[in-house]
N, CA, C and O atoms as CSV, one atom per row, in Angstrom:
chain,resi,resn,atom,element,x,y,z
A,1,UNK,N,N,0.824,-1.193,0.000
A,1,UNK,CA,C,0.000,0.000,0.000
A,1,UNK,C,C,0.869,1.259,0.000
A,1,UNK,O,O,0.651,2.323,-0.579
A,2,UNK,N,N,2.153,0.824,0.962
A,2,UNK,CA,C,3.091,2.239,0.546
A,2,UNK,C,C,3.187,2.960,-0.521
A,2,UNK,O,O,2.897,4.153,-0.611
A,3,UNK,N,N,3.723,2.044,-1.618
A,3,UNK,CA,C,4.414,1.924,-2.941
A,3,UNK,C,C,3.207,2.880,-3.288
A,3,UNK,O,O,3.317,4.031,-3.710
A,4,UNK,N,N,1.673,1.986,-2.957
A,4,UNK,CA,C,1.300,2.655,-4.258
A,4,UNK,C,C,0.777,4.175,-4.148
A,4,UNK,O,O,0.536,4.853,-5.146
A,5,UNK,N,N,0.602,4.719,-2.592
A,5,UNK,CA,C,0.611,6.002,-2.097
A,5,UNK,C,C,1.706,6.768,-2.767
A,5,UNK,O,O,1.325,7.716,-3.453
A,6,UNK,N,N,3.148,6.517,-2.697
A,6,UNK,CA,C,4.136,6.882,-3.350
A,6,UNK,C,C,3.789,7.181,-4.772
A,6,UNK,O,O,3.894,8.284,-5.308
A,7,UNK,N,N,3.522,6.490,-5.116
A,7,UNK,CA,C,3.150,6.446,-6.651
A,7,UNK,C,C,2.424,7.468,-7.217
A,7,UNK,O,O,2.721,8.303,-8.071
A,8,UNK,N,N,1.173,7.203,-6.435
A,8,UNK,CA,C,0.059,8.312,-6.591
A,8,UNK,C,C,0.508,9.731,-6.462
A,8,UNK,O,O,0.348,10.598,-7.320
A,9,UNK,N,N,1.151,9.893,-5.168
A,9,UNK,CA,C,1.957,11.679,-4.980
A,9,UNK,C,C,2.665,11.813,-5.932
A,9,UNK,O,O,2.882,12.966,-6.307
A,10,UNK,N,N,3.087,11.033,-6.435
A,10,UNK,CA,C,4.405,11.528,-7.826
A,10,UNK,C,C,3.563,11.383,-8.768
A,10,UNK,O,O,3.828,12.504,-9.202
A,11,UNK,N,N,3.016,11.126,-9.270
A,11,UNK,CA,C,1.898,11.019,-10.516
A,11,UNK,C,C,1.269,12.742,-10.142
A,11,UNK,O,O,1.707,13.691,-10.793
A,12,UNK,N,N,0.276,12.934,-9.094
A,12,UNK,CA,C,-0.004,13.917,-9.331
A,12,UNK,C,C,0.314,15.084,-9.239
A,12,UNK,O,O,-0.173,16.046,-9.833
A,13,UNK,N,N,1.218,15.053,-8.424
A,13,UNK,CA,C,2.235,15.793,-8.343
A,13,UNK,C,C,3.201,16.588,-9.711
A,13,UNK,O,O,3.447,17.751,-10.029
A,14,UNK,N,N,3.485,15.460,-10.158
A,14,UNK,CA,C,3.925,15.610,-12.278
A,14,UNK,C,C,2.440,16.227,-12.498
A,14,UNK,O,O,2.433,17.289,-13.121
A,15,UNK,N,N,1.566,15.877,-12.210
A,15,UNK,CA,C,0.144,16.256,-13.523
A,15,UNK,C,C,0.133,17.801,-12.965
A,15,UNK,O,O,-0.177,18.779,-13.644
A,16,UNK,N,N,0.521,17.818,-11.636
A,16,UNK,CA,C,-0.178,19.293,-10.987
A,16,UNK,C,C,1.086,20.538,-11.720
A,16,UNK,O,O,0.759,21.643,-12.153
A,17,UNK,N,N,2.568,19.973,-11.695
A,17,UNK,CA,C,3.017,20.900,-12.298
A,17,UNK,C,C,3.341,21.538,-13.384
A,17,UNK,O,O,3.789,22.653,-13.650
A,18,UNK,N,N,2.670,19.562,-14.602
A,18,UNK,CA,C,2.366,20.483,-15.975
A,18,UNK,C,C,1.491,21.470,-15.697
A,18,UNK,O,O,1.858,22.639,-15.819
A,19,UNK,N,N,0.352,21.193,-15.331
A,19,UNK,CA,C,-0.765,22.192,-15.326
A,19,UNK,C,C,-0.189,23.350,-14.679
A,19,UNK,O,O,-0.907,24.225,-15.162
A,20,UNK,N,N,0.637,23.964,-13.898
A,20,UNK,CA,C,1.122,25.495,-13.631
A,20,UNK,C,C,2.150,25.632,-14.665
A,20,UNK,O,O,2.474,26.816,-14.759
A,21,UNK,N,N,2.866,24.776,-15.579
A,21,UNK,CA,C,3.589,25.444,-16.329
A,21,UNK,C,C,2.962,25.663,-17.397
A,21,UNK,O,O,3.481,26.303,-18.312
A,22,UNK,N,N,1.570,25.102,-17.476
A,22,UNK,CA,C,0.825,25.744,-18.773
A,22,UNK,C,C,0.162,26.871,-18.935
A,22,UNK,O,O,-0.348,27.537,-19.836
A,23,UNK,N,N,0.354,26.888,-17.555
A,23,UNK,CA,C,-0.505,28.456,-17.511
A,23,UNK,C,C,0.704,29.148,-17.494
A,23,UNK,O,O,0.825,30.116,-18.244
A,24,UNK,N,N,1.710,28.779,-16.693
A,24,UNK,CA,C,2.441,30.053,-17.131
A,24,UNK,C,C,3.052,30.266,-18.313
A,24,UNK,O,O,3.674,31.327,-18.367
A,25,UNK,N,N,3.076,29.371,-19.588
A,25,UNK,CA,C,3.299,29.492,-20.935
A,25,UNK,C,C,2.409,30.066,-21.625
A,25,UNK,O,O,2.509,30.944,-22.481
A,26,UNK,N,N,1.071,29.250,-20.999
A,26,UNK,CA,C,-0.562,30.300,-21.999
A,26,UNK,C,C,-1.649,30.402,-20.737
A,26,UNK,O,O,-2.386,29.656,-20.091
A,27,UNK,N,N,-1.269,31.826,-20.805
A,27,UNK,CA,C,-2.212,32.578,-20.030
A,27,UNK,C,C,-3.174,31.912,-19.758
A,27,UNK,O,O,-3.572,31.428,-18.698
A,28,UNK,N,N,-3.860,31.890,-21.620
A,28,UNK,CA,C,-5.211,32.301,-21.515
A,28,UNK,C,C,-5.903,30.848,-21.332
A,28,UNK,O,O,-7.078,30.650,-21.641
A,29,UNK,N,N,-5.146,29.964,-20.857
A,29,UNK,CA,C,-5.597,28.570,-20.545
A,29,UNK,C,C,-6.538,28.820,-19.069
A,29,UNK,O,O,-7.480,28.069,-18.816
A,30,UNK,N,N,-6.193,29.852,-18.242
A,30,UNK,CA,C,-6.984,30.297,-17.356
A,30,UNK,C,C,-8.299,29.763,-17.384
A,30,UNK,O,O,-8.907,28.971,-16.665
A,31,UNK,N,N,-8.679,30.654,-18.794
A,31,UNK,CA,C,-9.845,30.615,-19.147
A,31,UNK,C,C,-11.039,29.365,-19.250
A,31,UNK,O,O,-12.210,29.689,-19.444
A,32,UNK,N,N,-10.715,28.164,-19.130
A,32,UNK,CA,C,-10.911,27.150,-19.734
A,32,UNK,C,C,-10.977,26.228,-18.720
A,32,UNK,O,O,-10.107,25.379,-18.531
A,33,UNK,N,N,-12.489,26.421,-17.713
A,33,UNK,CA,C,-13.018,25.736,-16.865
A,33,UNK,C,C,-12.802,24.431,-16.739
A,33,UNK,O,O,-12.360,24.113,-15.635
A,34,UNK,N,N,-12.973,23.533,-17.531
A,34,UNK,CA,C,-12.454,22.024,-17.239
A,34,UNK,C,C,-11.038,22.113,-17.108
A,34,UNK,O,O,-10.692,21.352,-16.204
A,35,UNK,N,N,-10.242,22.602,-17.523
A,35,UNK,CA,C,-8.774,22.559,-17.161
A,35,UNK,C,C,-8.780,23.418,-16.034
A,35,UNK,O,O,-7.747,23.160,-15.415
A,36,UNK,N,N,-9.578,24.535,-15.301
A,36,UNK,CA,C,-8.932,24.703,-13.636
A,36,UNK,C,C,-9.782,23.512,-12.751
A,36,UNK,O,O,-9.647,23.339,-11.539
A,37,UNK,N,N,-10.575,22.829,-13.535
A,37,UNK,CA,C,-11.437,22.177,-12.563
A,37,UNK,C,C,-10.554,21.105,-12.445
A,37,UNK,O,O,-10.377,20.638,-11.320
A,38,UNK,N,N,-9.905,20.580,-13.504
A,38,UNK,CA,C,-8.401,19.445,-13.442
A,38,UNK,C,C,-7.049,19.670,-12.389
A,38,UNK,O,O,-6.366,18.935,-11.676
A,39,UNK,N,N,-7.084,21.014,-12.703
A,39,UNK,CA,C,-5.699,21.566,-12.420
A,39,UNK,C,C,-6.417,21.633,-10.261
A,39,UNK,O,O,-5.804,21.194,-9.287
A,40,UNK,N,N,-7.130,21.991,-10.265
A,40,UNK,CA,C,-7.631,22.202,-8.718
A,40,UNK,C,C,-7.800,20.658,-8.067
A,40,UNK,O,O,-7.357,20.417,-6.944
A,41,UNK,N,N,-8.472,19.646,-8.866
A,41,UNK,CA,C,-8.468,18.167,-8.427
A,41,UNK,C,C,-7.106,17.307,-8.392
A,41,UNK,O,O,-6.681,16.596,-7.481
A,42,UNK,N,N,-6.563,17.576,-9.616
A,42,UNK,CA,C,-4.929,16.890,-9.260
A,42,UNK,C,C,-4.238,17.923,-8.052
A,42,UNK,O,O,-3.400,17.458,-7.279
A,43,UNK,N,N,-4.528,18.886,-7.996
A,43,UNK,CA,C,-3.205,20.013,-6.968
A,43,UNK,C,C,-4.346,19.069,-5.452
A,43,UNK,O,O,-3.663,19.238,-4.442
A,44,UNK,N,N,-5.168,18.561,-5.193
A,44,UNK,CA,C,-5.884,17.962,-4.058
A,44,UNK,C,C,-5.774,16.920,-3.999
A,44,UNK,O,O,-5.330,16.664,-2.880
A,45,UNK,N,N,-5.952,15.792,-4.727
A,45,UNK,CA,C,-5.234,14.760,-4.570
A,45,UNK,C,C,-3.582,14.638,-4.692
A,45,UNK,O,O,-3.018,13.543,-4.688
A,46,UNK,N,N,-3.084,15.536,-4.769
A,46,UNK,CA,C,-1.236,15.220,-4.849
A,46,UNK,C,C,-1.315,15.889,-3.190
A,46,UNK,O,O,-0.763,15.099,-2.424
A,47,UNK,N,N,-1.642,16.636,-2.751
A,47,UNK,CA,C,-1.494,17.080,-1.421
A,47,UNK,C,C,-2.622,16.079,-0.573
A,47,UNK,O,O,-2.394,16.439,0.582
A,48,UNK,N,N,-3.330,15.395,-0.511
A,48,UNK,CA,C,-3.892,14.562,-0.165
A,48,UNK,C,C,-2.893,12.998,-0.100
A,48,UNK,O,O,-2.785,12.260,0.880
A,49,UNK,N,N,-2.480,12.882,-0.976
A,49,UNK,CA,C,-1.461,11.905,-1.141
A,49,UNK,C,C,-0.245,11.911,-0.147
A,49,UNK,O,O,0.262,11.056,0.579
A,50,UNK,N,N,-0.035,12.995,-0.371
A,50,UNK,CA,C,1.248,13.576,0.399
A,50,UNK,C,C,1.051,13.466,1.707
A,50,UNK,O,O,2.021,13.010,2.313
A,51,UNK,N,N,-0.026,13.772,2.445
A,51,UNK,CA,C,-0.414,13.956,3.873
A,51,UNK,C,C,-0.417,12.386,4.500
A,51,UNK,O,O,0.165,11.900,5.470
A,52,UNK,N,N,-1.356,11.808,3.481
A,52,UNK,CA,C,-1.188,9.889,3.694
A,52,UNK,C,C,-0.077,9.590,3.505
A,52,UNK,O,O,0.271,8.989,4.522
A,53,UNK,N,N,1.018,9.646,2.576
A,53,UNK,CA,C,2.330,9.393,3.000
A,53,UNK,C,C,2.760,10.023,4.036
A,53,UNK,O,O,3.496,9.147,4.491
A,54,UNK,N,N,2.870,11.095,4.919
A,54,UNK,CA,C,3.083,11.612,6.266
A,54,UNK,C,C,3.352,10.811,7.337
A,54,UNK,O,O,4.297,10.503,8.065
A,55,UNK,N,N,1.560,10.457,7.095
A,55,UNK,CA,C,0.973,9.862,8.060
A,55,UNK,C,C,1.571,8.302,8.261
A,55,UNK,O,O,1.534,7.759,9.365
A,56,UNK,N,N,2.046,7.738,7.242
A,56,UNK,CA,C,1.936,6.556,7.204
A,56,UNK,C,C,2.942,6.057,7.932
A,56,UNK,O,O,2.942,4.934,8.437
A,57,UNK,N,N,3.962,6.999,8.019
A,57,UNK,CA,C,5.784,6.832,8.304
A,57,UNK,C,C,5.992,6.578,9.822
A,57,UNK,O,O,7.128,6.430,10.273
């Protein structure tokens, strides 16, 4: 179950920081509700992840 907690934080973790480097390449990706509604659910589950790995140690 470790492993796959591990796993999960680094997965979304990668997804959460394409998504800030896309905005900071194109603005206007802002704009474009299903991608903050993505970008807000991966940045919560990678910090969700993270806290269960915390916890687990």
């Amino acid at each position: 179950m470790r492993t796959y907690v591990i796993v999960t934080s680094i997965v979304f973790t990668l997804v959460t920081l394409a998504h800030f480097g896309l905005i900071a390449s194109k603005p206007e990706s802002i704009s474009d509700p299903v991608f903050m509604v993505s970008t807000a659910i991966s940045t919560g589950l990678a910090i969700w992840a993270w806290i269960t790995l915390r916890r687990a140690q």
